[in-house]
C-alpha positions in Angstrom: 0.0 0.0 0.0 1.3 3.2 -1.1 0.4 6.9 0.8 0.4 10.1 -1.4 -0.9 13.7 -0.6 -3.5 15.6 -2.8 -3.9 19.2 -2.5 -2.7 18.9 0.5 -4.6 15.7 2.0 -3.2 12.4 2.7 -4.7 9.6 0.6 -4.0 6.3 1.3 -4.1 4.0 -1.7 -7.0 1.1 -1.8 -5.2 -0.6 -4.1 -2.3 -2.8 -3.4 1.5 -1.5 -5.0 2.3 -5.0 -6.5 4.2 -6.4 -9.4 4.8 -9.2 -11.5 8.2 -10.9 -13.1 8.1 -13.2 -15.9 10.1 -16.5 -16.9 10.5 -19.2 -18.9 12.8 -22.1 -19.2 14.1 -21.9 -22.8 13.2 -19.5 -25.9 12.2 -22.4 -28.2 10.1 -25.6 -28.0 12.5 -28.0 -26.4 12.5 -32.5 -25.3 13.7 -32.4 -21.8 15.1 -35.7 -19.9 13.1 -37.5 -18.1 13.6 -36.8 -14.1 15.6 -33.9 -14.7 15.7 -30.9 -13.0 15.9 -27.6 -14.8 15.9 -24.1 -13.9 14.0 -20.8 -16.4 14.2 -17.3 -14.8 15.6 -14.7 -16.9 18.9 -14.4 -19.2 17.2 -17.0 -20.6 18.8 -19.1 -24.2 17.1 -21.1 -26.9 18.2 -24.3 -25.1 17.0 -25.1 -21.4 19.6 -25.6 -18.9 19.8 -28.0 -15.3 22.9 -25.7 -14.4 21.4 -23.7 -11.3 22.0 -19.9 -10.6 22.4 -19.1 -14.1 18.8 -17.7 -15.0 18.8 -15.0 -11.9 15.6 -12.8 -11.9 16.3 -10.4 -9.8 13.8 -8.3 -7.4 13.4 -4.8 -7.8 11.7 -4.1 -4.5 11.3 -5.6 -1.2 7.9 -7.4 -0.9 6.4 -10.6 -0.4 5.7 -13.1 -3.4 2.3 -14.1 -3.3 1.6 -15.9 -6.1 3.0 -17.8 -8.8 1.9 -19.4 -12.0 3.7 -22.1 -14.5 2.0 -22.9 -17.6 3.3 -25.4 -19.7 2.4 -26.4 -23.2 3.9 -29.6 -24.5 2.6 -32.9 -27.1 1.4 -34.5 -23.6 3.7 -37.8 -22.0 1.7 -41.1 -21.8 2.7 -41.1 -17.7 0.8 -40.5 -14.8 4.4 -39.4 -13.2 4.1 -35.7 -12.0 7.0 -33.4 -11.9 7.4 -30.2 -9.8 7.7 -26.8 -9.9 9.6 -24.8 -7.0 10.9 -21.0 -6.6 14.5 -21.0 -5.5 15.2 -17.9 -3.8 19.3 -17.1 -3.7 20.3 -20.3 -5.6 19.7 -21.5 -1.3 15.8 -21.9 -0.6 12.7 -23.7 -2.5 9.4 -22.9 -2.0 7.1 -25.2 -3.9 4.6 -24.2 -6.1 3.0 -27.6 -6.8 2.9 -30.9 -8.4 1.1 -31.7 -11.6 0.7 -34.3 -14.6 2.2 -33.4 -18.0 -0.5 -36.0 -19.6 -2.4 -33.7 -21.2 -1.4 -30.7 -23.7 -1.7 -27.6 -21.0 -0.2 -28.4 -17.6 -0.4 -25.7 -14.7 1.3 -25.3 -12.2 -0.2 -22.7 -9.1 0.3 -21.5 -5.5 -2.0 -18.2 -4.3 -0.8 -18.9 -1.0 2.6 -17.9 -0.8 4.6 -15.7 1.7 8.5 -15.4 0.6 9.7 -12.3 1.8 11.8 -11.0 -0.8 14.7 -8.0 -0.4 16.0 -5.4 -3.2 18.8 -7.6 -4.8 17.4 -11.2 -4.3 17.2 -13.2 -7.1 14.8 -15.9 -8.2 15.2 -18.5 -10.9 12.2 -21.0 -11.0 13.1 -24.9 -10.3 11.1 -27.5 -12.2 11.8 -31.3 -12.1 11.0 -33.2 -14.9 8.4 -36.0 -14.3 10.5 -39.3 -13.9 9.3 -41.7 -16.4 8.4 -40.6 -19.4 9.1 -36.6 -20.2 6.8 -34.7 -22.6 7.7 -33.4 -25.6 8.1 -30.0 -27.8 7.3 -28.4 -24.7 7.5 -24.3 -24.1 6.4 -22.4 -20.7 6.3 -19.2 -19.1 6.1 -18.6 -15.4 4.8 -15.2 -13.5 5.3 -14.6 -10.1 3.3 -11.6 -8.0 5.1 -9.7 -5.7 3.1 -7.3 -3.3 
């Protein structure tokens, strides 16, 4: 929440002062390995990557993340397996943001309930492990966090 003055009156703002950061995990439809894990953020390249701390997003302004979304988009794997999605905070702490199938062509990924307190100069890179049988295919993503 925000405060500002108007002619000389103190408003404070009903509406909250958030923002949002984007991600993915590679620029181009890619085939990842079966129970592999792989990290998107930012600096992102065509291929994905399971090297961590090199897809830093890095926070603008101290807040807490509150939500996060992972959408993924893939020629859906015949398994049942799940894989995860996490938010690693400092290449040092994961939070999760859930579990879900990749059997079908859209797989999401969601968590309104968060509460990572984040600080000027943190990074982020988002963590997702590859479902451990059979991996899907020609996949792309995108990932957006709130931060309030």
């Amino acid at each position: 929440m925000s405060i500002s003055k108007i002619n000389g009156e103190t408003i404070i703002a009903a509406f909250g002062g958030g923002y949002s950061l984007r991600g993915t995990l590679a620029t181009i439809s890619t085939n990842p390995v079966a129970g592999t894990t792989y990290y998107g953020g930012g600096a992102v390249g065509a291929a994905i990557t399971s090297t961590a701390n090199s897809r830093r997003i890095y926070i603008p302004k101290t807040g807490t993340i509150k939500s996060c979304y992972g959408y993924f988009n893939q020629t859906a794997s015949a398994s049942g397996n799940t894989g995860t999605l996490n938010i690693r905070l400092n290449n040092a702490t994961d939070t999760s943001v859930g579990t879900a199938a990749h059997n079908v062509v859209s797989t999401v990924y969601s968590n309104t309930g968060l509460s990572i307190a984040v600080t000027q100069g943190n990074y982020i890179e988002f963590k997702w492990t590859c479902p451990a049988t059979t991996a899907p295919t020609n996949m792309t993503s995108s990932f957006i966090i709130y931060v309030e």
